[in-house]
C-alpha positions as a Markdown table, in Angstrom:
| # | Residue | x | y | z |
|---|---|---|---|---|
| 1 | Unk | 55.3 | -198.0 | -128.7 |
| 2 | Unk | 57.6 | -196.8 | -126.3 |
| 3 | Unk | 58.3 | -199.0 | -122.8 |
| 4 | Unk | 57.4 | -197.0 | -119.6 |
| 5 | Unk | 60.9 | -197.3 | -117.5 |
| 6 | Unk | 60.4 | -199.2 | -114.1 |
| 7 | Unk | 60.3 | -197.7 | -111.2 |
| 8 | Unk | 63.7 | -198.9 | -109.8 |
| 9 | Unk | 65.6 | -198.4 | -113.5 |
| 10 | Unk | 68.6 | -195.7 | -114.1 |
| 11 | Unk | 66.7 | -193.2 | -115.8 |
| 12 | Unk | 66.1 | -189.1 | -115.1 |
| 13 | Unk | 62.8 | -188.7 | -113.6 |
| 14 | Unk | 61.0 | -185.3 | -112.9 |
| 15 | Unk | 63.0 | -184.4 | -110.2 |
| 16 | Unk | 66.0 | -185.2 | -111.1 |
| 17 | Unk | 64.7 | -182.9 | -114.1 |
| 18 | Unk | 63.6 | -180.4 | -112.0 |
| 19 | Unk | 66.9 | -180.5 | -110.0 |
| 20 | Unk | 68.6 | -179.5 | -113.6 |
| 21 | Unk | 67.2 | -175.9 | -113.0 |
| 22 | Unk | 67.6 | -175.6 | -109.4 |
| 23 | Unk | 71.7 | -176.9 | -109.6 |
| 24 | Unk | 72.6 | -176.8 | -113.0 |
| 25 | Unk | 76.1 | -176.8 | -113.1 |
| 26 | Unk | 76.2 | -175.1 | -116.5 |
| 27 | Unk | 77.3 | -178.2 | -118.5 |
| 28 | Unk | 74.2 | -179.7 | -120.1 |
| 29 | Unk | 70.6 | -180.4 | -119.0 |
| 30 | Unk | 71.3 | -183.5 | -120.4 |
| 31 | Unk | 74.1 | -184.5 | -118.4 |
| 32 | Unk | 72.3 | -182.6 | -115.1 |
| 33 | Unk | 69.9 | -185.1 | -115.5 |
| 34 | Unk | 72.1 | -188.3 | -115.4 |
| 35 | Unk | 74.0 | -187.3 | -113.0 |
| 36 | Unk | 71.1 | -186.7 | -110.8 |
| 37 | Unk | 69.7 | -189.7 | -111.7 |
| 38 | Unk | 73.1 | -191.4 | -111.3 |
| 39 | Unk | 73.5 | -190.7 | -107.8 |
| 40 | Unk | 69.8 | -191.2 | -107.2 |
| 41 | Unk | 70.0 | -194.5 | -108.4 |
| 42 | Unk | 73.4 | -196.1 | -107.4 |
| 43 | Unk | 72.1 | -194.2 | -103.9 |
| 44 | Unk | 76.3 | -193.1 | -104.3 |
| 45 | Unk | 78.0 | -189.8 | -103.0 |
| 46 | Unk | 81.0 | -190.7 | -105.0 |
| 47 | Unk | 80.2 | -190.5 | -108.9 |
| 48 | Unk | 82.3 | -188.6 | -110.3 |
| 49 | Unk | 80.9 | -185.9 | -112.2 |
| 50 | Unk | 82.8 | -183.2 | -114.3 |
| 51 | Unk | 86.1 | -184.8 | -113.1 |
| 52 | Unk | 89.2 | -187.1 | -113.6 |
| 53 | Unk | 89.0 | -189.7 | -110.6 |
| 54 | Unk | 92.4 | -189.6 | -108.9 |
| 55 | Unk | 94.0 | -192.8 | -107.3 |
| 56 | Unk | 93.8 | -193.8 | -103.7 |
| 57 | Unk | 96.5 | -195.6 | -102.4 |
| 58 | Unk | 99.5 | -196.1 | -100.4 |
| 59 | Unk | 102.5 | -193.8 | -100.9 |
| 60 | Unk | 106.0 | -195.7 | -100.9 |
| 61 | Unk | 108.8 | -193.0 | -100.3 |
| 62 | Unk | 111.1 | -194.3 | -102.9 |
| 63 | Unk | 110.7 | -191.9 | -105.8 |
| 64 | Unk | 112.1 | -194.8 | -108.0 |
| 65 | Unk | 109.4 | -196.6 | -107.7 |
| 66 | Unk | 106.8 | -194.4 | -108.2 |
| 67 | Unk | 108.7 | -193.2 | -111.4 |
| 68 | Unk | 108.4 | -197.2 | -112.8 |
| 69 | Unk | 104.7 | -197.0 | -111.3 |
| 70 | Unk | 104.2 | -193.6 | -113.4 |
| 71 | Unk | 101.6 | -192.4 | -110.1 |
| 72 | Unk | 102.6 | -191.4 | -106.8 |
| 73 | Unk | 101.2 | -193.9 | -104.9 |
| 74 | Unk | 100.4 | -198.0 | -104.8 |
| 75 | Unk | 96.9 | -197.9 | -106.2 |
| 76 | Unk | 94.2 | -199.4 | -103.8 |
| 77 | Unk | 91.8 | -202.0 | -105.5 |
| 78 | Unk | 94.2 | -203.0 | -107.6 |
| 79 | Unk | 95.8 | -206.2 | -108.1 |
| 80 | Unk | 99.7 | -206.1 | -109.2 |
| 81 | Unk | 101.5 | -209.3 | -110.7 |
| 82 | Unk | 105.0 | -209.7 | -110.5 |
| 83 | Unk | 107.1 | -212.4 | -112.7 |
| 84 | Unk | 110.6 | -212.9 | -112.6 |
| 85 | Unk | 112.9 | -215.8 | -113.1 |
| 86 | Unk | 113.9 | -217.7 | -110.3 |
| 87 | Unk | 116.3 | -215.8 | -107.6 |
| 88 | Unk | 115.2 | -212.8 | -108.5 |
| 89 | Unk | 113.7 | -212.1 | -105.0 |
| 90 | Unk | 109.9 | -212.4 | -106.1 |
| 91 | Unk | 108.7 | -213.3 | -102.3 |
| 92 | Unk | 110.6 | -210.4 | -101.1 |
| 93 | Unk | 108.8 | -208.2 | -103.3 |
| 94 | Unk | 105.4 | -209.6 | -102.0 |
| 95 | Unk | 106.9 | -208.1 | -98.7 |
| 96 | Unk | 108.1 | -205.2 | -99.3 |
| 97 | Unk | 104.4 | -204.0 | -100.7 |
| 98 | Unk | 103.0 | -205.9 | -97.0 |
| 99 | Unk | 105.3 | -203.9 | -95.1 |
| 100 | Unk | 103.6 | -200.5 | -96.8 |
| 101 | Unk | 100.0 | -201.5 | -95.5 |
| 102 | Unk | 101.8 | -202.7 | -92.2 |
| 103 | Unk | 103.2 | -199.3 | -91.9 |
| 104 | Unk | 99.9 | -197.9 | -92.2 |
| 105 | Unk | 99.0 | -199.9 | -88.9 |
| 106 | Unk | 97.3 | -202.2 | -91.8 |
| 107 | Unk | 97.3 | -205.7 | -92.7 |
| 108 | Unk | 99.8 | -207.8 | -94.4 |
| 109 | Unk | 98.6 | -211.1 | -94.9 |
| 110 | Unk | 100.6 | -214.2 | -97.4 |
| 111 | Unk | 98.8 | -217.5 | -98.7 |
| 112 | Unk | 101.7 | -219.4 | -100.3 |
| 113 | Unk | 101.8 | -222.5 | -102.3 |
| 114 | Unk | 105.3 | -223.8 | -103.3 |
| 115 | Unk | 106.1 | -225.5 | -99.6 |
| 116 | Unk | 109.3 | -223.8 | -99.4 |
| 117 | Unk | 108.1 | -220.7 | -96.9 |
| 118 | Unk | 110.4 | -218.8 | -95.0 |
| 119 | Unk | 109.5 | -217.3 | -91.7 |
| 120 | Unk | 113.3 | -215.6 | -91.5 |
| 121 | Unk | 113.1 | -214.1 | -94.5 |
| 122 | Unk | 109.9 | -212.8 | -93.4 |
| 123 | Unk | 111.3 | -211.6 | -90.4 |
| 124 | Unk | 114.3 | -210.2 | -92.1 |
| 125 | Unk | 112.6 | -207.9 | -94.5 |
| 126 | Unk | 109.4 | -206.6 | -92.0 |
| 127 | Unk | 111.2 | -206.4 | -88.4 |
| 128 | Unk | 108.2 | -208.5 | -87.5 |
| 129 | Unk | 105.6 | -211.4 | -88.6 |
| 130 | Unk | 102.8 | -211.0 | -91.2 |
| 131 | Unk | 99.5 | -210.4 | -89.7 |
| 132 | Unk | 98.4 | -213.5 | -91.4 |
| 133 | Unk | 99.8 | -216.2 | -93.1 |
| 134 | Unk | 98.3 | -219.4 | -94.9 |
| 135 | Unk | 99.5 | -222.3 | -96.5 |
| 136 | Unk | 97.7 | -223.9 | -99.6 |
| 137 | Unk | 98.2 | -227.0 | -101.5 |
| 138 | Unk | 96.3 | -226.6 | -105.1 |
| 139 | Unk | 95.0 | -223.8 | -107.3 |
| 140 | Unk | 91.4 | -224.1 | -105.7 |
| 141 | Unk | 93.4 | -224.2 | -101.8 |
| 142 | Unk | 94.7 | -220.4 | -102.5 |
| 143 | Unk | 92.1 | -219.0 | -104.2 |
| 144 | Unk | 89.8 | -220.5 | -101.3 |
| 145 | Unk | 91.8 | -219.0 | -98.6 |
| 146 | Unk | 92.0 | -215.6 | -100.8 |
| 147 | Unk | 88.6 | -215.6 | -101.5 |
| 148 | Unk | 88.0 | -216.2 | -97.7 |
| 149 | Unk | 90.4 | -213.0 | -97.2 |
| 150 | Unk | 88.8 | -210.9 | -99.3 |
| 151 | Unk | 85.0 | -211.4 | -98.1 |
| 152 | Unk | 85.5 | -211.1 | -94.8 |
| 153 | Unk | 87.2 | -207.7 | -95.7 |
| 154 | Unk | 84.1 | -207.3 | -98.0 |
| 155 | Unk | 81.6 | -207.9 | -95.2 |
| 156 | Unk | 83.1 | -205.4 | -92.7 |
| 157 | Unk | 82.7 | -202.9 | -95.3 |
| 158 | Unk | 79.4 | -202.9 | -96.0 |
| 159 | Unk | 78.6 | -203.5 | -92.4 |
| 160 | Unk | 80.4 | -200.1 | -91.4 |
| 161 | Unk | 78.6 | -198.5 | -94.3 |
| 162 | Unk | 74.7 | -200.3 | -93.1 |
| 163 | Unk | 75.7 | -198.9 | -89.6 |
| 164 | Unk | 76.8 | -195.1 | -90.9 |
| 165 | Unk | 74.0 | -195.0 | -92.9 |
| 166 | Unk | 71.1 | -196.3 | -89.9 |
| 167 | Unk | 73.3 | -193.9 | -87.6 |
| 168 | Unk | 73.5 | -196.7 | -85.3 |
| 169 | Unk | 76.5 | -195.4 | -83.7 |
| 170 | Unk | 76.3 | -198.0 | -80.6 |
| 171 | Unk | 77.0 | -200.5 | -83.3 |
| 172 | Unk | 80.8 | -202.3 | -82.7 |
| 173 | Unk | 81.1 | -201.6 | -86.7 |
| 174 | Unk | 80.3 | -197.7 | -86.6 |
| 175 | Unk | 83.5 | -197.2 | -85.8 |
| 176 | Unk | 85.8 | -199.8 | -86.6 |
| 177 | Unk | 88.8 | -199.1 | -88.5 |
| 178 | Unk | 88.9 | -200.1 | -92.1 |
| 179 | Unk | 92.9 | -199.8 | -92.5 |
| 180 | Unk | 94.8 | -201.0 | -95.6 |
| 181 | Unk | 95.4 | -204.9 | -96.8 |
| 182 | Unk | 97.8 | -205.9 | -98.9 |
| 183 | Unk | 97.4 | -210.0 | -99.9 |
| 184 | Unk | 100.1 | -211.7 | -101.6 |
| 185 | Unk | 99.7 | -215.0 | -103.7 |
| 186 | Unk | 103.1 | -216.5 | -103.2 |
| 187 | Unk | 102.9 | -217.7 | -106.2 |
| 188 | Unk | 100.4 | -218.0 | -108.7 |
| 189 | Unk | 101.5 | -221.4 | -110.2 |
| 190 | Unk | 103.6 | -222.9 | -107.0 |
| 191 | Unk | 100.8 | -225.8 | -107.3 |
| 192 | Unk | 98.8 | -227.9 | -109.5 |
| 193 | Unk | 95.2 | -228.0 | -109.6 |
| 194 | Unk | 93.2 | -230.3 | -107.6 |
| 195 | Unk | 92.3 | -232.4 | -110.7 |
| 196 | Unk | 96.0 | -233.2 | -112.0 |
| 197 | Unk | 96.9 | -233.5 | -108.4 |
| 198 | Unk | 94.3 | -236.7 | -107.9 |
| 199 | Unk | 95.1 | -237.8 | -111.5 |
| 200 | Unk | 99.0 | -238.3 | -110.4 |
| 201 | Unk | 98.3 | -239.7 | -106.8 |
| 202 | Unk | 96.1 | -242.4 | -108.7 |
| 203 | Unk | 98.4 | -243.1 | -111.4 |
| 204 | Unk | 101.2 | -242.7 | -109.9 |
| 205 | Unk | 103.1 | -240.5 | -112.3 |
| 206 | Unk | 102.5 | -237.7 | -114.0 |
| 207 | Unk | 101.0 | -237.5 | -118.0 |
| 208 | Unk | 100.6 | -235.1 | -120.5 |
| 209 | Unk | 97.4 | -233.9 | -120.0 |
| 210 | Unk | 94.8 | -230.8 | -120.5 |
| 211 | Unk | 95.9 | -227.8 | -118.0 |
| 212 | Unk | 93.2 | -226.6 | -116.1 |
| 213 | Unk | 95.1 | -224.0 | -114.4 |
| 214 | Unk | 94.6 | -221.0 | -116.7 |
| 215 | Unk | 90.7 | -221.6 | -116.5 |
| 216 | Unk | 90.4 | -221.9 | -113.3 |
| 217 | Unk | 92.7 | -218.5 | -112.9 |
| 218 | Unk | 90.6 | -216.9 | -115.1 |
| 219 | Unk | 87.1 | -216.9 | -113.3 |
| 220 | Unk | 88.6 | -216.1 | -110.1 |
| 221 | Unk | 90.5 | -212.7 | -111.6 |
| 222 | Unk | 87.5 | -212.1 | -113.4 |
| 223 | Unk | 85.9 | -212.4 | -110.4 |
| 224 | Unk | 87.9 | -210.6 | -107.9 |
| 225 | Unk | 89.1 | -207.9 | -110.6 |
| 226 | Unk | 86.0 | -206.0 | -109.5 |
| 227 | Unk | 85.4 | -207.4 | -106.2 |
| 228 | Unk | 87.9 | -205.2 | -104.7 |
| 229 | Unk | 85.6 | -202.2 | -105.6 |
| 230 | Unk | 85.5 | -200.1 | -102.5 |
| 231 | Unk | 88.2 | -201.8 | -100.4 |
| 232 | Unk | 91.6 | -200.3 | -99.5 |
| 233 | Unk | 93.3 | -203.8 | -100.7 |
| 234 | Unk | 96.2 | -204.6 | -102.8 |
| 235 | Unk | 96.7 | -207.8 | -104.2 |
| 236 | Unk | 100.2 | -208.7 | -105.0 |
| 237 | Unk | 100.5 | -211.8 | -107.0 |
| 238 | Unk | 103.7 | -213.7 | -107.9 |
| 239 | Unk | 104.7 | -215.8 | -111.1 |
| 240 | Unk | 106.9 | -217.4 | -113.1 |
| 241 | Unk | 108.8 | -216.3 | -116.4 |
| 242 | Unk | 109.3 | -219.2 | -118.8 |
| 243 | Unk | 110.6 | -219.8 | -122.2 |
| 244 | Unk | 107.8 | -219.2 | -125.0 |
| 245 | Unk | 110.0 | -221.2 | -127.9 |
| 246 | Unk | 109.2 | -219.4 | -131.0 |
| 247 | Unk | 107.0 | -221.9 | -133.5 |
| 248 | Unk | 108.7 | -220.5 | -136.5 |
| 249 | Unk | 112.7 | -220.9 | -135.1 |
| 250 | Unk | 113.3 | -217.2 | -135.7 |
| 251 | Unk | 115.3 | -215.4 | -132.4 |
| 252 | Unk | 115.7 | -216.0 | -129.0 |
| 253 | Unk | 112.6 | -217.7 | -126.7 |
| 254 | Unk | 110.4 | -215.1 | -125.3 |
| 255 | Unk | 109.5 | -214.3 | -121.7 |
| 256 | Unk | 106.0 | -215.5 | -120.8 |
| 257 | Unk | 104.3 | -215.8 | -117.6 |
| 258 | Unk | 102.5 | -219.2 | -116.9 |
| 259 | Unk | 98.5 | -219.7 | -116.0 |
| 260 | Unk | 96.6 | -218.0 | -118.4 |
| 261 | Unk | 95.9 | -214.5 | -119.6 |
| 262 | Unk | 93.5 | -214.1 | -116.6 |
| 263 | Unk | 95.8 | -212.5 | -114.9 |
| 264 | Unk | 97.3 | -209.8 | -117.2 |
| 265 | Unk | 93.8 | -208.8 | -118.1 |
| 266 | Unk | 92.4 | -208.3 | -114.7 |
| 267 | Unk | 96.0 | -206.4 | -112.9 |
| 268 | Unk | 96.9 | -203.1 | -112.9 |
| 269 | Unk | 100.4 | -203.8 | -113.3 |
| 270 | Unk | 102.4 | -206.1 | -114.1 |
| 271 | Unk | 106.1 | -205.5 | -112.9 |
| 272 | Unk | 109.2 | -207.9 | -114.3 |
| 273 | Unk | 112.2 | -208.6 | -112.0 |
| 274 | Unk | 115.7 | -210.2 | -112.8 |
| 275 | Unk | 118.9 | -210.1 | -111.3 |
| 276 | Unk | 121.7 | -208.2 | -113.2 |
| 277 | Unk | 124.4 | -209.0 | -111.4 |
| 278 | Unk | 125.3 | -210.3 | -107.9 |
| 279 | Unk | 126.8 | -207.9 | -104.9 |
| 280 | Unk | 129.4 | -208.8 | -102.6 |
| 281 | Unk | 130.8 | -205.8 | -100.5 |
| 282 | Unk | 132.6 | -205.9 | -96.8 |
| 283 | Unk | 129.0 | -204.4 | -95.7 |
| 284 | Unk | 126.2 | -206.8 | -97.7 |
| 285 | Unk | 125.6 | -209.5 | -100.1 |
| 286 | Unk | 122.9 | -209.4 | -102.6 |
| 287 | Unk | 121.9 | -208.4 | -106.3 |
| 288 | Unk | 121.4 | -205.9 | -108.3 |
| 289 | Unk | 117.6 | -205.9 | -110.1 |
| 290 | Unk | 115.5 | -204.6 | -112.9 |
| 291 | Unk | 112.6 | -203.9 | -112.1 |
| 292 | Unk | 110.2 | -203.1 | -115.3 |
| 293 | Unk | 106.7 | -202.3 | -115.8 |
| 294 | Unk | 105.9 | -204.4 | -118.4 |
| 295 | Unk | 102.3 | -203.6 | -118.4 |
| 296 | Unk | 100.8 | -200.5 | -116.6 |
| 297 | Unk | 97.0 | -199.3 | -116.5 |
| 298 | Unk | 97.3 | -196.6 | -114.8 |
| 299 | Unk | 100.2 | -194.7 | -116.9 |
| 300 | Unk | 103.2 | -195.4 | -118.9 |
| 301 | Unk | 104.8 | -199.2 | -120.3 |
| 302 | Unk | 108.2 | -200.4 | -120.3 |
| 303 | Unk | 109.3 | -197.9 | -117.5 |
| 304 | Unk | 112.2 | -199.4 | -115.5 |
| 305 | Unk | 115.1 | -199.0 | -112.4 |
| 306 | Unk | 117.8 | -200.3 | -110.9 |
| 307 | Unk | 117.4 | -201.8 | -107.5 |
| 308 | Unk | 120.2 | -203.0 | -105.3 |
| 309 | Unk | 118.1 | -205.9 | -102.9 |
| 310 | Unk | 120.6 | -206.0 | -100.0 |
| 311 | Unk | 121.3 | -209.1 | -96.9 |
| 312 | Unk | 123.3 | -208.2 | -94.6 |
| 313 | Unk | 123.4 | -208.2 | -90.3 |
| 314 | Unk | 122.0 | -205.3 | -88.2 |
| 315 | Unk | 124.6 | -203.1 | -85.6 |
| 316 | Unk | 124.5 | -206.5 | -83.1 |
| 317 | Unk | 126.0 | -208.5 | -85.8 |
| 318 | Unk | 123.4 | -211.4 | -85.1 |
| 319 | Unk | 120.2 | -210.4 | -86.5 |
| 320 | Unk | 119.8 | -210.8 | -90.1 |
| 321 | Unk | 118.6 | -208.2 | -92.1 |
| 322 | Unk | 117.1 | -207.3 | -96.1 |
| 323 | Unk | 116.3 | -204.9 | -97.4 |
| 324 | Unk | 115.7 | -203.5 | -100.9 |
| 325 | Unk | 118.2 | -199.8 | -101.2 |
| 326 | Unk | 115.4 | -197.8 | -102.7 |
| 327 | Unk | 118.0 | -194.5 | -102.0 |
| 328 | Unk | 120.1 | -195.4 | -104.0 |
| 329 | Unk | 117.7 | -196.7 | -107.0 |
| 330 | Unk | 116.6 | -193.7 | -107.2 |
| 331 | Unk | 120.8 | -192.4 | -107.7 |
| 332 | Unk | 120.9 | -195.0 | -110.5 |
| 333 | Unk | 117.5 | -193.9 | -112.0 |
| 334 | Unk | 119.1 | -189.9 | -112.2 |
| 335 | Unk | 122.4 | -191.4 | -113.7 |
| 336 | Unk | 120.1 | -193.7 | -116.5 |
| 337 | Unk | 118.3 | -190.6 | -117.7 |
| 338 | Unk | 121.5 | -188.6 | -117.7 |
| 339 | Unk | 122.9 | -191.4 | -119.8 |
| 340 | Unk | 120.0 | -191.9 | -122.0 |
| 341 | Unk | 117.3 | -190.0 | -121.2 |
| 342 | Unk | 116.1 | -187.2 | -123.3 |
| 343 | Unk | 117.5 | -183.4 | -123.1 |
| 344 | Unk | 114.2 | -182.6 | -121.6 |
| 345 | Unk | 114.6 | -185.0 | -119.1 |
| 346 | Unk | 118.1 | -184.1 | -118.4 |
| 347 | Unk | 117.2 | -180.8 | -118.2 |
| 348 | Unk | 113.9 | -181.0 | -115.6 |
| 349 | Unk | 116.4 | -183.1 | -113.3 |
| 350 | Unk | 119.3 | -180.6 | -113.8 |
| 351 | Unk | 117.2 | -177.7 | -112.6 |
| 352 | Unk | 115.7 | -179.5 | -109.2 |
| 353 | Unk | 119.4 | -180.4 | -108.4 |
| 354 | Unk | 120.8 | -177.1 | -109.0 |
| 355 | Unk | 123.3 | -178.5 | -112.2 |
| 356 | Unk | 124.8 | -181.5 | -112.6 |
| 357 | Unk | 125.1 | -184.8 | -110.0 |
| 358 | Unk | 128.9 | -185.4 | -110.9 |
| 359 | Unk | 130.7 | -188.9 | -110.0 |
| 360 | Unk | 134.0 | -189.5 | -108.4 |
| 361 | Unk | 135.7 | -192.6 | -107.5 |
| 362 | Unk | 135.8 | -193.3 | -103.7 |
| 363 | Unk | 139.7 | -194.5 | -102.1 |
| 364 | Unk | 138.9 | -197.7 | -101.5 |
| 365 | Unk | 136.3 | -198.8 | -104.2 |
| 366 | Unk | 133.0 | -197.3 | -104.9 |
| 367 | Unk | 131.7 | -194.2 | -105.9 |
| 368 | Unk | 130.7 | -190.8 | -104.6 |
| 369 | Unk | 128.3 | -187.6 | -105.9 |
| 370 | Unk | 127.8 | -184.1 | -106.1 |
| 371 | Unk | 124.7 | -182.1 | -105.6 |
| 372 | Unk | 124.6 | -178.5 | -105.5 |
| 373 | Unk | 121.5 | -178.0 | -104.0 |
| 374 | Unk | 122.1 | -179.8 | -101.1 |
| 375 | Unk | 125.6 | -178.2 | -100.9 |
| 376 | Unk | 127.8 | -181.3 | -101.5 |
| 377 | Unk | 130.8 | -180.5 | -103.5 |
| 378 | Unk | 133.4 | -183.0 | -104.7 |
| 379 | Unk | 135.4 | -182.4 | -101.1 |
| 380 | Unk | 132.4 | -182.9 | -99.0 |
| 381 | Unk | 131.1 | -185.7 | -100.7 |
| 382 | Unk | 134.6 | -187.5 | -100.8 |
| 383 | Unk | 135.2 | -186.4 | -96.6 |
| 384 | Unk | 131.5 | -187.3 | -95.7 |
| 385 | Unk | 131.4 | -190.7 | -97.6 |
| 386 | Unk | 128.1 | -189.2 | -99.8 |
| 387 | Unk | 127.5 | -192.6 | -102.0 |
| 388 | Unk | 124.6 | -193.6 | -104.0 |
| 389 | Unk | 122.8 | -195.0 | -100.4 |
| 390 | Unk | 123.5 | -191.7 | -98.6 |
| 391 | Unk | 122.4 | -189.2 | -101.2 |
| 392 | Unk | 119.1 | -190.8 | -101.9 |
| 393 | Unk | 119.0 | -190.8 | -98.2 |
| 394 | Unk | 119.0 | -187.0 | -98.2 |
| 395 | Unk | 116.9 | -186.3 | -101.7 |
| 396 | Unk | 114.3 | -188.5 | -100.3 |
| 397 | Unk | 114.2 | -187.5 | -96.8 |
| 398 | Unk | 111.8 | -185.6 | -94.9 |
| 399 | Unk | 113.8 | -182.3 | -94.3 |
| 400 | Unk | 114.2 | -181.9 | -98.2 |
| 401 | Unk | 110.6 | -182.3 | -98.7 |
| 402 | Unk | 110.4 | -179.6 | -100.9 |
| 403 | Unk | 113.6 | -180.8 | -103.0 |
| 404 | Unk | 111.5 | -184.2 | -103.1 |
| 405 | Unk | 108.6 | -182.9 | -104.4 |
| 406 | Unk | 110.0 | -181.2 | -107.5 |
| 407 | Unk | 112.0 | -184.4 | -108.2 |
| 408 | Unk | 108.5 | -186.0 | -108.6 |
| 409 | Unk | 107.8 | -183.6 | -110.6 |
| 410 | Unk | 110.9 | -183.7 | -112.7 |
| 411 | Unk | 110.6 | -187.2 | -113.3 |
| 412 | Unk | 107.0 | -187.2 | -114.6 |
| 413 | Unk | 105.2 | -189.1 | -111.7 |
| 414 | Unk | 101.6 | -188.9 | -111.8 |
| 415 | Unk | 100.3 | -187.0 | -108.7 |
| 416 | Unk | 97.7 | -189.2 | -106.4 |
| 417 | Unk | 95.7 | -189.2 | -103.1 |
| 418 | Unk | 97.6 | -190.3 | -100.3 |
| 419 | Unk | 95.0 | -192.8 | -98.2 |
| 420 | Unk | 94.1 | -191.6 | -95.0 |
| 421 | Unk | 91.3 | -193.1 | -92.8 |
| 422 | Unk | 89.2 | -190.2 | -93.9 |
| 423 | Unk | 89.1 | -191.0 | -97.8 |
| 424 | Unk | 86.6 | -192.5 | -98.9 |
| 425 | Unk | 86.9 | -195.0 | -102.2 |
């Protein structure tokens, strides 16, 4: 005998059967149904019905990175893991994606854990301090403070939402702005957990013992995975790379990351960096990077580009400055699929930039370009200085708006929605 569906349970009823002939949208009654009884139920606007969900997120102007992202913009309620080996600028990653919600008159807020913060760097890369930053001392102290982050966030949410939907519009919430957060875990195993840590203060030493960590990691990115559900928040989490010594003795040690698989389940990216070489010019010291989408949700694996990260002094010749030079990443990304990409490829790129981006070698050191569609022959790129820095500069820019949007176009970058206030998620 058949059970009689509750009240309360996800099932069509007669008027969302009756709605079927009223607004059928000419799929099936079937579907007309659940979806009625969908949006009934989950009392939602938002199902998506007869469609592909686009992202919602923040739009970084380099083209690069988008390209390595394979989508247009940073994806909101999405949590992105970056691993590198040391000095390969992992912390300045964490705030370049800050600065994006920053930009977006957002928040930027750092819990770190490895004792070794820097407020100059901080102030280096931004122009001006993080709207929050917190100190932890154990696994459990940043994934409190995170967790403390992220429900507050939570909680003004679904107050705006109890006051739009009462039309209580003398409420403080009715209106309040929900702007972008990005939260960066500085680093994701820059502490032990609380147990080993009493273990060693007892004994006095450390021991080999049973790792809690990845546990521990586990429930709270299985946790927050889907917490972030209907918040315009990006987490950005740092991590290690470390030598995974093959059991067998065959080839070179592997790349892992450390603290569990948590992590690379629940992220929607997860981007390698190392330095390729350092950089030492009159103007700036630094390194060049890869950065490389080892693992990628929301489009294509393995992508990767070349990023100069760049320290240098601003035009007083006091205040330090860094920077990543995402103009001329995106120079060195043309040249790589020039040099290896495939004729396809070549040709997509060639037809945005009017033929070919030809290289000369600058008096002096360095190197200059050509691009016919912005009118830069060999003489005016070798009289005007046009570098890898300066052309970027000028394919990216807002004037060649047009030019920039074919380039994503020619480089296979998933299109995306921009956030606004006015989206909803």
């Amino acid at each position: 005998m058949a059970r009689k569906p509750k009240k309360d349970e996800f099932s069509p009823d007669s008027e969302d059967l009756a709605a079927v002939e009223s607004t059928s949208t000419g799929d099936s009654p079937l579907t007309d149904a659940l979806f009625a009884a969908a949006t009934r139920h989950f009392k939602s606007t938002t199902i998506a019905y007869g469609e592909a969900p686009i992202p919602v997120g923040l739009e970084h102007r380099s083209l690069a990175l988008q390209y390595m992202m394979d989508l247009q913009v940073v994806p909101m309620q999405s949590i992105i893991h970056i691993a590198g080996e040391p000095k390969s600028y992992k912390t300045s990653a964490i705030l370049e994606f800050c600065g994006m919600a920053m930009a977006a008159s957002g928040v930027g807020a750092v819990v770190h854990t490895e004792g070794k913060w820097s407020n100059s760097k901080m102030l280096e890369m931004l122009r001006k301090p993080l709207s929050l930053v917190s100190a932890a001392d154990s696994v459990q102290g940043w994934q409190r403070s995170a967790t403390a982050i992220l429900t507050s966030y939570r909680e003004l949410v679904e107050k705006k939402k109890a006051a739009r939907a009462a039309g209580a519009k003398s409420s403080k919430f009715y209106d309040i702005p929900l702007n972008p957060m990005v939260l960066g875990i500085d680093s994701l195993n820059g502490s032990q957990s609380e147990m080993i840590k009493e273990k060693v203060e007892a004994d006095g030493s450390g021991s080999k013992t049973y790792q809690d960590k990845a546990m521990i990691n586990w429930q709270w990115f299985s946790t927050w995975g889907s917490g972030l559900i209907g918040m315009p928040v990006i987490v950005v989490i740092s991590n290690h790379l470390k030598d995974k010594i093959d059991s067998g003795g065959y080839g070179p040690p592997q790349k892992v990351t450390g603290g569990g698989t948590g992590v690379n389940f629940m992220c929607s990216y997860e981007i390698r960096t190392k330095k390729i070489m350092e950089i030492k010019s009159a103007k700036a010291e630094g390194a060049l990077l890869e950065w490389r989408c080892e693992l990628n949700s929301m489009g294509r694996d393995k992508r990767k580009i070349q990023v100069p990260y760049l320290e240098s002094y601003a035009d007083d010749n006091l205040t330090r400055i860094s920077y990543y030079d995402w103009d001329a990443a995106l120079i060195n990304l043309i040249l790589a699929i020039f040099e290896d990409g495939t004729a396809a490829s070549k040709n997509r790129i060639r037809e945005v930039l009017g033929g070919d981006m030809v290289e000369y070698p600058r008096p002096g050191g360095g190197k200059v370009y050509t691009c016919p569609a912005l009118g830069i022959d060999r003489t005016r790129a070798l009289d005007d200085d046009i570098d890898a820095t300066a052309l970027g500069r000028l394919l990216q820019s807002t004037s060649a708006e047009s030019l920039r949007g074919k380039l994503r176009v020619a480089l296979q970058i998933q299109p995306a929605t921009v956030w606004t206030p006015e989206v909803i998620l």
